[in-house]
Structures are given as structure tokens and as C-alpha cells.
N, C-alpha and C positions, 0 to 999 in steps of 0.2 A: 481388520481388527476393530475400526473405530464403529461401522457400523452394525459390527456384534454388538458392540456395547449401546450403540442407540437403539435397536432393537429391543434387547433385554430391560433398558428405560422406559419404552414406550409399551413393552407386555408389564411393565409393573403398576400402573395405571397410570405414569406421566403422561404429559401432553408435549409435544415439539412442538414450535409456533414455526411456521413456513413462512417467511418474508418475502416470497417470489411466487409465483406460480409457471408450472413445467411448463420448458420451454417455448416460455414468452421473453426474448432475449431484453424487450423493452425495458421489462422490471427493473433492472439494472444494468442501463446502458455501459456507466462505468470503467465494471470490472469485465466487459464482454469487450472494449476498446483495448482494456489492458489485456487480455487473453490471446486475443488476436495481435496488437502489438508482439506480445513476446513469441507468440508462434510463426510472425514473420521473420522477427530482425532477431530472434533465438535458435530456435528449432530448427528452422528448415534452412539455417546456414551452419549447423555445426553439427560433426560426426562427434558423439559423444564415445568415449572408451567404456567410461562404468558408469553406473547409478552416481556413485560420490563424484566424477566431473559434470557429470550433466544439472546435479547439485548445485557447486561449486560455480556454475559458468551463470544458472538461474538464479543464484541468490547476489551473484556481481550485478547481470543482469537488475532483479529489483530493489538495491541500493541504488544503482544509478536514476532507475525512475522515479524514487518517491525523493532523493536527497540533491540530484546533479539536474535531472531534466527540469529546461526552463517552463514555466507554467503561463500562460496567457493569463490565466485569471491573479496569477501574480505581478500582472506588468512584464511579463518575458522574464523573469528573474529566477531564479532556482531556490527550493524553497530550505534547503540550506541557507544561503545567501541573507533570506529574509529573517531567517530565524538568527543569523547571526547578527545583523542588523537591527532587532526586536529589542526597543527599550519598552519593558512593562510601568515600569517607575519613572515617573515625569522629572523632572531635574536633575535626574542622577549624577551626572557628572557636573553640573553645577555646583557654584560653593555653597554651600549651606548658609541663610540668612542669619543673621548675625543677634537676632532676637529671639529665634526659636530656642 
């Protein structure tokens, strides 16, 4: 369906911008680390029943990646963790100066 719909975009004289070039997995290391992660520690350990558990088991699956898994570039920390942790506003819990 979706690529009916990009087809008929791109015969109306739109332009797609390509962000990568075919397969060159380099372009985006990333999402080809996470592809392969989930196709190990997902796929090829669960018999799925339907479409909706196979769903269901990949979308538990990428909550735990982007909210639970500890991140090295976070200090080993989960970026929940850090996000809960995140004061934007400097003094906040402090008392308010008494002159302001």
C-alpha cells in the first residue's frame, strides 16, 4: 500500500530524497546493528502464532531497546534512567532567592 502511494508521488512530479544508497549497509550502521540485534535475540528464538503476537513480542522487544537497554554512550545507564534524572532548569529544587 505504502509504496502505491510513493509511486503515485513520485509519477506526480515529486522528488523522494534517498538518505542512503542500496545496499551499502555502511550508510547507516545504526539501524542495520538494531535489525540484526532484533533478528537474533527476536526472531529466530520465537515461534510466533499470528501477525498480532509477532507484533506484540517486536514492539516489547523495541521499548526495551530504546527505554531499558543500558547505553555506553550514556555511561552504562538506561536512557530512561537518564531521562528521569534530567534537570533542564538549574536550581530547581532549590529555595528560591529571597530577592528575586
Amino acid at each position: 500500500m505504502l509504496s502505491l502511494i510513493l509511486l503515485e508521488y513520485k509519477a506526480e512530479g515529486m522528488s523522494l530524497r534517498n538518505v542512503s544508497h542500496v545496499a551499502t549497509p555502511e550508510d547507516n550502521a545504526y539501524i542495520e546493528a538494531l535489525h540484526s540485534n532484533l533478528q537474533r535475540k527476536v526472531i529466530d528464538r520465537f515461534e510466533f502464532e499470528s501477525i498480532f503476537h509477532a507484533q506484540m513480542v517486536v514492539d516489547r522487544y523495541y521499548k526495551w531497546y530504546n527505554e531499558k537497554r543500558r547505553h555506553w554512550s550514556l555511561n552504562g545507564q538506561a536512557p530512561e534512567t537518564v531521562w528521569k534524572n534530567y534537570n533542564p532548569i538549574p536550581f530547581e529544587n532549590e529555595k528560591r532567592l529571597n530577592y528575586l
